[in-house]
C-alpha positions in Angstrom: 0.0 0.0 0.0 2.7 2.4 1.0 4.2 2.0 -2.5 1.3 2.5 -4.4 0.4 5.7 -2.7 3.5 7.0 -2.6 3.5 6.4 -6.5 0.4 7.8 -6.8 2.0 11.1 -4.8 5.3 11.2 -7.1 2.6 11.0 -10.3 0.0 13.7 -9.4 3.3 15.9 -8.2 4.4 15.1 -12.0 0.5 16.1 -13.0 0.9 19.1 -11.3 4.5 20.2 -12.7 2.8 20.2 -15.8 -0.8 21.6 -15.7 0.3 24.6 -13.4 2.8 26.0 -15.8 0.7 25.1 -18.6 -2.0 27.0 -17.0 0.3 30.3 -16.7 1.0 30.6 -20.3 -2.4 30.0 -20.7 -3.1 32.9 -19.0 -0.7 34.7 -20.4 -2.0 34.3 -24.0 -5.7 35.0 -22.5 -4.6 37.9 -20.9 -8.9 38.1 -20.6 -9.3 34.8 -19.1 -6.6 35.5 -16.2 -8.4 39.2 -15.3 -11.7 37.2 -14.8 -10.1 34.0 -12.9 -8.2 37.4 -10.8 -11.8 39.2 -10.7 -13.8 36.1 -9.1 -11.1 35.1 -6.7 -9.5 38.2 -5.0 -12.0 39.3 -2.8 -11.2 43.0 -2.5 -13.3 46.1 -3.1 -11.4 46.6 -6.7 -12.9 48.9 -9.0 -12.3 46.3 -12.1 -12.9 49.0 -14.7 -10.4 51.1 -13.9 -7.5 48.2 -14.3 -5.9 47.8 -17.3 -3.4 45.7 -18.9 0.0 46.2 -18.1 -1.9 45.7 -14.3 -3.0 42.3 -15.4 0.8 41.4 -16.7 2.1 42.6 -13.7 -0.4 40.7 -11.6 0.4 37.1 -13.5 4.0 38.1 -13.1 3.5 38.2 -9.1 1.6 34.6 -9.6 3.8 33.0 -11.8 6.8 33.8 -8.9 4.7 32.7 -6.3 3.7 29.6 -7.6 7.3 28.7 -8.6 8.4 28.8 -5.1 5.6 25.7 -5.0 6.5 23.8 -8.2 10.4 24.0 -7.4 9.0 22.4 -3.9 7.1 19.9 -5.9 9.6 18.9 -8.1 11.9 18.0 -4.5 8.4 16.4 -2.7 8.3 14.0 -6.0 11.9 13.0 -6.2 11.2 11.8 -3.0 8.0 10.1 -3.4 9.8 8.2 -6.4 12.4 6.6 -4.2 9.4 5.8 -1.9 7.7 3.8 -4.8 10.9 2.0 -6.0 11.3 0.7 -1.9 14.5 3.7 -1.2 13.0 4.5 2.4 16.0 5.5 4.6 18.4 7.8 2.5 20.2 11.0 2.8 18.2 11.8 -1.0 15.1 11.7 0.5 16.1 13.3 3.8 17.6 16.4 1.9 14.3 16.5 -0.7 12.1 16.2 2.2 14.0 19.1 3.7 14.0 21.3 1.0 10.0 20.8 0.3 9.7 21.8 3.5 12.0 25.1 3.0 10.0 25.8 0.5 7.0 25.5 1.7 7.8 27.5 4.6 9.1 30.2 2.0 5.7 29.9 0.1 4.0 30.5 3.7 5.8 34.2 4.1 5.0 34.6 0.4 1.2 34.1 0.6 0.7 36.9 2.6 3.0 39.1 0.4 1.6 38.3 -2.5 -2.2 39.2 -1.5 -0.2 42.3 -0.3 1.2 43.2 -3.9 -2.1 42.1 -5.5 -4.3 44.6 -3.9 -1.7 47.3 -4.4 -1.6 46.1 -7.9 -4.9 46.0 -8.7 -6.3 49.4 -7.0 -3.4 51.3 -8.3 -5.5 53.4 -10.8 -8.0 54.1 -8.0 -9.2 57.5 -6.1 -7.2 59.2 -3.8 -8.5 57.7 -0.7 -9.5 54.3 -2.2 -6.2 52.5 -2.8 -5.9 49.2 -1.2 -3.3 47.7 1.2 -4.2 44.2 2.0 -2.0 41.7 4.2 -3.2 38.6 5.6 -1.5 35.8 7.7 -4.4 33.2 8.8 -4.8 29.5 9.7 -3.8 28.2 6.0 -0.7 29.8 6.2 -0.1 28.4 10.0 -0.9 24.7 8.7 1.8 25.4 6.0 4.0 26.3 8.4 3.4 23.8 10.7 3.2 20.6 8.1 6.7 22.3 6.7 8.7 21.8 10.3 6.9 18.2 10.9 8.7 17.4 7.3 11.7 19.2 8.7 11.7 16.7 11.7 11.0 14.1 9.4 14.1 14.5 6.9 15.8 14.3 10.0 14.9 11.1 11.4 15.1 9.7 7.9 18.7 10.2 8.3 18.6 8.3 11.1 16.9 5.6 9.9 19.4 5.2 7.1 22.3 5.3 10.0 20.3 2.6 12.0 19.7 0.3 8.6 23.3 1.1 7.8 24.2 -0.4 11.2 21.8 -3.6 10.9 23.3 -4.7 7.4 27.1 -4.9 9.1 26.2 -7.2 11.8 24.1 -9.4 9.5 
């Protein structure tokens, strides 16, 4: 069972590495179809009309940096779950591809909050005097990020150790 999920982690990783930056240049060439997938899910008071293009670029340029910090992490979580399908448990590859998920999902935590910040200034740039928009929010989705990353921090750790142990056991067998 353990080798079947973790295959089935290491191919929806792969699934993912592919649809999300397919999805950005998508969005780049629909320039139209990434201001309404921005207009129905930033919920900010922006006045929509008054954005315009070179907003919008700016705006998937912010997104596409953001969700790089995840891929990259992806790309580290599926190595990993690989040498989980092929039976590799205890190794220092896994260890350090555990830990760098976890560094960057830690990064993408910090990131979440500064990328709704530069959205709303982004997006209510052309506004009133007096209407501009400042938003920054750290909530319970960016604490579960944080806290899954150090419980994968603990465990690249003790997969060290396991390898140690394992290394131990073969020698006096």
């Amino acid at each position: 069972m353990t080798r079947r999920l973790s295959l089935l982690v290491s191919w929806g990783c792969l699934a993912l590495l592919v649809l999300i930056p397919a999805g950005l240049l998508f969005g780049l060439v629909r320039l139209d179809l990434f201001a309404e997938l921005a207009q129905n899910s930033v919920r900010l008071a922006i006045q929509w009309r008054t954005v315009v293009d070179w907003q919008l670029y700016a705006l998937w340029l912010a997104t596409a940096l953001y969700l790089s910090i995840g891929l990259v992490g992806l790309a580290f979580l599926r190595r990993a779950f690989a040498n989980f399908a092929d039976g590799e448990l205890f190794n220092v590859a896994n260890s350090r591809d555990l830990r760098r998920f976890a560094v960057l999902l830690l990064i993408q935590a910090v990131a979440t909050p500064v990328h709704g910040a530069v959205t709303s200034v982004l997006l209510s740039m052309n506004h009133p005097g007096g209407q501009k928009i400042l938003s920054i929010g750290f909530g319970s989705p960016e604490l579960k990020a944080t806290g899954v990353a150090l419980v994968l921090w603990v465990m690249s750790e003790l997969l060290v150790e396991g390898s140690r142990l394992q290394s131990e056991n073969r020698q006096f067998v």
